[in-house]
N, C-alpha and C positions, 0 to 999 in steps of 0.2 A: 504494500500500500504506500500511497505517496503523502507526505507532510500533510495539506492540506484536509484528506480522509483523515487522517490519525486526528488532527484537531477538532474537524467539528464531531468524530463520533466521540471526543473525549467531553467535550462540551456536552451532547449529548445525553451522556451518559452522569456525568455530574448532575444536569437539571433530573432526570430521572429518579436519582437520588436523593437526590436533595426533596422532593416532591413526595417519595416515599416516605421519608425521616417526617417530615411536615404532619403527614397520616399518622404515623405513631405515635409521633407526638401531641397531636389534639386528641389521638384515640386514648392514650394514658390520663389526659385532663378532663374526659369527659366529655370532651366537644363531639358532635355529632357530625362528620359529614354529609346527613339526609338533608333533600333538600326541605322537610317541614321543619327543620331546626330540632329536633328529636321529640315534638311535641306529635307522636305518632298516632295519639286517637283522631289527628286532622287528615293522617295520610295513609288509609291501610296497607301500602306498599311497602313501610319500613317495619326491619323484624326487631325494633326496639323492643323490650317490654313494657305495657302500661306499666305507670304512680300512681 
């Protein structure tokens, strides 16, 4: 592979990561990535649990 490949799949691969880690990390705080904000009796498509 030539320079230019090697960079943007490194760039690549960093935002990927970086986007995953993001995930873990609101999923350890609680954050919801659903889009009804985890208020799931609004959305019966997330597998929250009801409070």
């Amino acid at each position: 592979m030539d320079w230019p490949t090697v960079i943007v799949a490194t760039i690549i691969g960093v935002i990927f990561v970086a986007i995953v880690a993001n995930e873990i990390r609101n999923r350890i705080k609680g954050k919801s990535s659903c889009s009804c904000g985890g208020n799931c009796g609004a959305c019966g498509a997330c597998s929250h649990s009801k409070n």
